[in-house]
N, C-alpha and C positions, 0 to 999 in steps of 0.2 A: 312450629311448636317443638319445645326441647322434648331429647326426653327422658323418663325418672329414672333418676339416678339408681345405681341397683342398692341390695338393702349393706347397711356395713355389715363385717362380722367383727361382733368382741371377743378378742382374744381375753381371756383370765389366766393370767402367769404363763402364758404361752400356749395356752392348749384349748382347744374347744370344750366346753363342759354341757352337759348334756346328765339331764333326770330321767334315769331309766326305771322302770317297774320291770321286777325280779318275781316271778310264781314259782316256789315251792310245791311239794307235797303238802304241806299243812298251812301255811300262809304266803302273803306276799311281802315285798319292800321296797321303798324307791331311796333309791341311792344315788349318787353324784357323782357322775363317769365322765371320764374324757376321752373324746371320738379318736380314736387311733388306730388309723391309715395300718403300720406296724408291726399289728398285734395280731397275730393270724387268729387265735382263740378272741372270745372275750372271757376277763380276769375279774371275779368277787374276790373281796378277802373271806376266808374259813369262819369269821362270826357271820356274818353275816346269809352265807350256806346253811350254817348250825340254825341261825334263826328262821330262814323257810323250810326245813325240816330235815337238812340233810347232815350227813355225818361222815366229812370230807375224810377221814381219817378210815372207816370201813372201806371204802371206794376202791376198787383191785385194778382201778385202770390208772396210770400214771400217765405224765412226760415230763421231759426235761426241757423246761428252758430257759433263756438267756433275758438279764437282766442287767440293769446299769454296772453292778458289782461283781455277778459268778452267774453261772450255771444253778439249778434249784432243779429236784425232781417236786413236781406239786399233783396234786389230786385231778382229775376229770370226770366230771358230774356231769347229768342231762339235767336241765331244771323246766319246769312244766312250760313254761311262757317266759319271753322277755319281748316288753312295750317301748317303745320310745319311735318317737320321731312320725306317728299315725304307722306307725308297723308295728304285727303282733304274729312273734314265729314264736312257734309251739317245740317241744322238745328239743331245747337245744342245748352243746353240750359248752361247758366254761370250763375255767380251770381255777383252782383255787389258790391265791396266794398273796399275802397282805403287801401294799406300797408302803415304803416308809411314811412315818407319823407325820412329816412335815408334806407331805403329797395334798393338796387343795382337794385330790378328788378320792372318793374309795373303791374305784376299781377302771377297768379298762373296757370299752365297747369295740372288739377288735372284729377282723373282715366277718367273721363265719356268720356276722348281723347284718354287718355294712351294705354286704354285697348282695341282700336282698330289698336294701332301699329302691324305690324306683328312680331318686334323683340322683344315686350313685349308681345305679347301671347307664343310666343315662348318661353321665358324664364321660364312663369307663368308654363306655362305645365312641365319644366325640373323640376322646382320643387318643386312643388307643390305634397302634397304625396297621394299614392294611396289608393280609397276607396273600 
């Protein structure tokens, strides 16, 4: 007996896409992110912050980072909850800063999520080499 084939992945314009749920202070939103290896933060754009309650622009914590075109200092929010993937981490912190208008997706799901998947620590440890 053969055996099953594993499942494909569909790439969309190159990138994995992934519906994340966003919990604010006053609501939530599920937004269309792509999974990225990359992205040490994960990245909302500023409306979308504004609409679960927050006000990226009060925010006293910054950084600075790097982007296809420059360097950008953007905002650093904790937001209540972020969903995706059967995981649900509670205060955690994004950065705020819009993809260009021609981007498929509105924002970025970068490690400080990933890395609490259980199929991505899994993977890390296969292989990742021994010390």
């Amino acid at each position: 007996m053969s055996k099953p084939l594993p499942p494909k992945i569909i790439l969309e314009e190159g990138i994995i896409p992934l519906y994340v749920e966003i919990q604010g202070p006053t609501t939530k939103r599920i937004i269309k992110m792509a999974l990225d290896t990359g992205a040490t933060f994960t990245m909302i754009p500023p409306e979308i912050a504004r609409d679960i309650g927050h006000d990226p622009t009060l925010s006293k914590r910054r950084i600075e980072i790097s982007t296809a075109s420059s360097s950008v200092l953007v905002a650093i929010l904790k937001v209540k909850s972020i969903s995706c993937l059967g995981t649900k981490l509670k205060n955690v912190e994004v950065v705020c800063h819009s993809l260009p208008p021609e981007s498929p997706v509105e924002g970025l799901l970068g490690l400080n999520f990933l890395v609490h998947l259980p199929t991505f620590i899994e993977f890390y440890q296969r292989i990742r080499p021994s010390i």
